[in-house]
N, C-alpha and C positions, 0 to 999 in steps of 0.2 A: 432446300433441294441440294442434293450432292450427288457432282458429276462423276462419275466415274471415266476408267479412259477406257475407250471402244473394243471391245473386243475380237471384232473383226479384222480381216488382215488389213492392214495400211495400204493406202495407195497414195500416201504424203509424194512428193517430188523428189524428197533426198533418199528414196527408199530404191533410184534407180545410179545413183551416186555411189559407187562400188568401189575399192581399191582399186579395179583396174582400170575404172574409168578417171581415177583421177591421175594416177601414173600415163595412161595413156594421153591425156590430154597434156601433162606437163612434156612429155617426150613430143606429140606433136606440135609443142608448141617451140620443141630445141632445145628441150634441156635433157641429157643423158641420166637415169635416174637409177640408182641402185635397187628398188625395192621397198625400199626404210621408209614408213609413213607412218607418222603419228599424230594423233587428232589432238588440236589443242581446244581450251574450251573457248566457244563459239555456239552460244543460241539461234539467234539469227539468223547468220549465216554459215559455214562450214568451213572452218580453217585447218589448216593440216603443214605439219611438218614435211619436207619430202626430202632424202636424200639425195643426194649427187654421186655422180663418180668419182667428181672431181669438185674439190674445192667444200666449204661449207654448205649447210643445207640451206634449202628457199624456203619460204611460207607461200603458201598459195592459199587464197581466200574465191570460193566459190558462192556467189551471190545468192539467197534465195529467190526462187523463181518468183514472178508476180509479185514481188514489193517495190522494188524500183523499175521502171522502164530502162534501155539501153540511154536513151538522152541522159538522163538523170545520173547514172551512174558515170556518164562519160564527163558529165559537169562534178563530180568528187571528184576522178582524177585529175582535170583542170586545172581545178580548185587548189588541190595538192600540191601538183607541179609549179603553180603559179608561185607558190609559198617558197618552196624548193628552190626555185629558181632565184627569189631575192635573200637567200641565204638567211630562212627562216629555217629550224630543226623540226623537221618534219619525215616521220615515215613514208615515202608516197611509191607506187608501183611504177615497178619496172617496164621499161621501153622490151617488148617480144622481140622475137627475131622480125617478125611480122613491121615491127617499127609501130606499132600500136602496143597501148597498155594495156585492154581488155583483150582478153583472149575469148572464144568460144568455142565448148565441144557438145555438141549436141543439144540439149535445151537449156546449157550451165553456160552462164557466161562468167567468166574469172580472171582474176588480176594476181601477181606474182611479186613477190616482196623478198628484200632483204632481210635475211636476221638479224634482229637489232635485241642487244637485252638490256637489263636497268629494272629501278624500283621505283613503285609510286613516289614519288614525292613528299616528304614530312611538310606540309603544312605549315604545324606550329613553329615553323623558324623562319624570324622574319626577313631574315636575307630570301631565303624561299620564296612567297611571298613576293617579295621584290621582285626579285626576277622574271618572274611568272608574269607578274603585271608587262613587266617591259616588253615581255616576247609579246602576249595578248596586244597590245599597243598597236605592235609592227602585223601581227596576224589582222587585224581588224582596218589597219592605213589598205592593206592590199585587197581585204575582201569590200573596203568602201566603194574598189576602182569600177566596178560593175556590178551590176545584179544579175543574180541565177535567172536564168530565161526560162528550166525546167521544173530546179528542185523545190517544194513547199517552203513557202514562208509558214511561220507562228501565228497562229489566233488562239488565241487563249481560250475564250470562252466560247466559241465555235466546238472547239478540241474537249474540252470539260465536257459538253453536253453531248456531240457525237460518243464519247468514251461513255458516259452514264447510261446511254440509249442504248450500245452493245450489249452491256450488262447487265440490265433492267431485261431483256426482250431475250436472252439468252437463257434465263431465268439461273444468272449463277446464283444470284446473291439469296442466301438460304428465308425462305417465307416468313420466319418468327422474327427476322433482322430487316423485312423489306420497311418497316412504318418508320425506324430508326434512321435506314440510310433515306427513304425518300424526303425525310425531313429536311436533314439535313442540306442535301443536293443543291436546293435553291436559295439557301443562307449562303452556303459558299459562294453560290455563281454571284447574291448581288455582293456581295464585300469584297468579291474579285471587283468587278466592274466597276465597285466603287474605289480602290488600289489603285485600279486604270485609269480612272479620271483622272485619280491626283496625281499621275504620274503625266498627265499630258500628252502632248506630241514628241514622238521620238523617233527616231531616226533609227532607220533597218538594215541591216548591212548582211554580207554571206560573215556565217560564223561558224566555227568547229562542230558545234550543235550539241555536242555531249562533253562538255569537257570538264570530266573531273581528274581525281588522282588516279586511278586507275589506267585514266588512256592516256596518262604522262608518265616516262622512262626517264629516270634518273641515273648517270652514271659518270663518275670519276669528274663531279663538278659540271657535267653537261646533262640537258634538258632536251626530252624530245615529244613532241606531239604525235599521237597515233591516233589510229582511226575514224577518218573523219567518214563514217559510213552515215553519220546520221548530220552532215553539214546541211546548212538548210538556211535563209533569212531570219534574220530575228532581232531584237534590241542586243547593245551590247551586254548588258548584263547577264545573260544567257551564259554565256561561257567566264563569269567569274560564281556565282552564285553557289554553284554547286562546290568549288574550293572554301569554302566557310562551312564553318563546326562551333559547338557550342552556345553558351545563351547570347544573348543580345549585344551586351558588353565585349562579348569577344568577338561576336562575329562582323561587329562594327570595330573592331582593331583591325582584323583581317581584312575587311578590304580597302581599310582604309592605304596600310602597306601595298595593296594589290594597286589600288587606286594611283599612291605615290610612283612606282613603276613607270604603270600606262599610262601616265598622261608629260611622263617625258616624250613621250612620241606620238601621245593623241588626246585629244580632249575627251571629256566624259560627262555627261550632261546627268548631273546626282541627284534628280528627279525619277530616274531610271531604279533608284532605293526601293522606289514601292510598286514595282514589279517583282521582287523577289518572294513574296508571300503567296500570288497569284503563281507566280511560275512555280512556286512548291507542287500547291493546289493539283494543277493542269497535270506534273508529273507522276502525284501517287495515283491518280484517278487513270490516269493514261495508262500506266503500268501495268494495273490489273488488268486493262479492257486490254493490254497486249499478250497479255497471259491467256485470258480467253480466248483470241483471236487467233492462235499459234498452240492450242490444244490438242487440235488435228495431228500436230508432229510427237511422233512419239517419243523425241526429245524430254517434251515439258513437262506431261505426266510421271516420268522419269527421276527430271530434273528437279522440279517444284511440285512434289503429291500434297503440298501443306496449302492448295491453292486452292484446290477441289475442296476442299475442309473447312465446317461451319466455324471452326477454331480462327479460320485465319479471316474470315467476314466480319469478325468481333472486334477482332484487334484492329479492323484498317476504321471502325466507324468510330473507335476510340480515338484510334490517330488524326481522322478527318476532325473530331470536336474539337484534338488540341489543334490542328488548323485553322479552326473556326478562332480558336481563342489569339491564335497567329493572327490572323485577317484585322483583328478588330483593335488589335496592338497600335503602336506610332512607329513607320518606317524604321530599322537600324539605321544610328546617325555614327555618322565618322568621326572621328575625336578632331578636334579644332578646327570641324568644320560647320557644322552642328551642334 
């Protein structure tokens, strides 16, 4: 089966999201705005450059409707500012005239940032690396001190199987691929579950939630953490997992540098190793079932037409086997310590 995208007119939420609505909204919220708006890229949700009068430009990130509740998004800025405040490098939105960091104008609730620029992060250098560990250390001492009262914790295999049920009842996944992917499904979930055992009890803390290279800014030897739209409880490895590249060998170099870091400033309980093949699992299955679920916007069809296509059902059921072949592997071990 292939989806095509609707051709009828849209009645998505961001279709009432207008220049003028977001100028207006930045002006009712105090800031003098010239005009100058430029959209950066932003799936999700809708970021946008906005000119001033005076001074450098803002970013203003307008939330999508119905993904997060106001509670939830008011625990990210929290979160944020919490970080900020113990002189962690962190992006976090600005205090309104209002004296509040969310703003709302009509059914858009939105938050107002500084322009900050920089480059991902290079990885393969292990001073890198290091440092990365050490901030993570101090990120994770401050998200221990409490637990999110609104935002979702991680269930893995909860999450696998809601994401496969989307998929499956949505009928993306094309008919001549379904006996392929249904096989599959339930090899991953037990070799997760069996990951999970041997990984034990671990300990759940507020985390970045998404933290790769991309939502880290590098510039002139300083390090900044962005977007913590997707913070959320979870084990700590969640937010080092995704910084590793390469086979096995190397990616147990890398954390083990990440490791050497963080645990100047925090302990790390290395049984947490055999969650990262399960959290692979969770994130490419998730992925898709986000793609589907955000079709509606005529964003995605736009942005991702290689989703809708029996081309691209091929290549993920190849990629779930070499998963499969992931799953059944022995934990990446850190060098002298393993």
């Amino acid at each position: 089966m292939t989806h095509e995208p609707a051709l009828s007119a849209s009645t998505h939420p961001y279709d009432s999201l207008t220049p003028d609505i977001i100028l207006d909204a930045m002006e009712d919220t105090g800031f003098a705005v010239t005009g100058r708006l430029f959209a950066l890229n932003s799936y999700e949700n809708r970021v946008y450059q906005v000119g001033l009068d005076e001074g450098p430009p803002m970013i203003t990130k307008f939330y999508r409707p119905g993904r997060w509740s106001e509670a939830e998004i008011r625990e990210e800025h929290d979160f944020t500012l919490e970080l900020e405040q113990a002189d962690i490098p962190v992006v976090a939105p600005m205090r309104l005239a209002s004296g509040d960091t969310l703003g709302r104008h009509g059914e858009f609730l939105f938050a107002v940032f500084h322009q900050r620029g920089g480059q991902a992060p290079d990885t393969s250098v292990t001073d890198t690396l290091y440092r990365l560990g050490q901030w993570l250390g101090q990120i994770h001492n401050i998200g221990a001190r409490k637990p999110f009262a609104h935002r979702p914790g991680m269930s893995l295999l909860d999450g696998i199987e809601s994401a496969n049920q989307l998929l499956v009842e949505g009928g993306w996944i094309p008919a001549d691929l379904r006996p392929a992917w249904d096989s599959l499904i339930p090899d991953l979930q037990a070799l997760c579950a069996a990951r999970i055992d041997e990984a034990g009890p671990v300990e759940t803390l507020r985390l970045h939630g998404d933290c790769h290279a991309g939502n880290i800014l590098c510039r002139e030897e300083q390090m900044l953490f962005v977007d913590l739209d997707d913070c959320r409880s979870g084990p700590a490895i969640q937010d080092m997992w995704l910084l590793l590249n390469g086979d096995d060998f190397e990616r147990g170099a890398q954390l083990g540098e990440l490791l050497e870091g963080y645990e100047m400033f925090r302990d790390f309980n290395r049984r947490e190793r055999h969650l990262i093949e399960p959290l692979r699992c969770y994130r490419q299955i998730a992925h898709c079932a986000w793609l589907a679920k955000r079709w509606d916007d005529p964003a995605f069809p736009r942005f991702f037409p290689w989703f809708a296509q029996p081309r691209f059902w091929s290549d993920q059921i190849l990629s779930l086997r070499e998963q499969l072949s992931a799953l059944q592997s022995p934990a990446i071990t850190v060098p002298g310590q393993y």
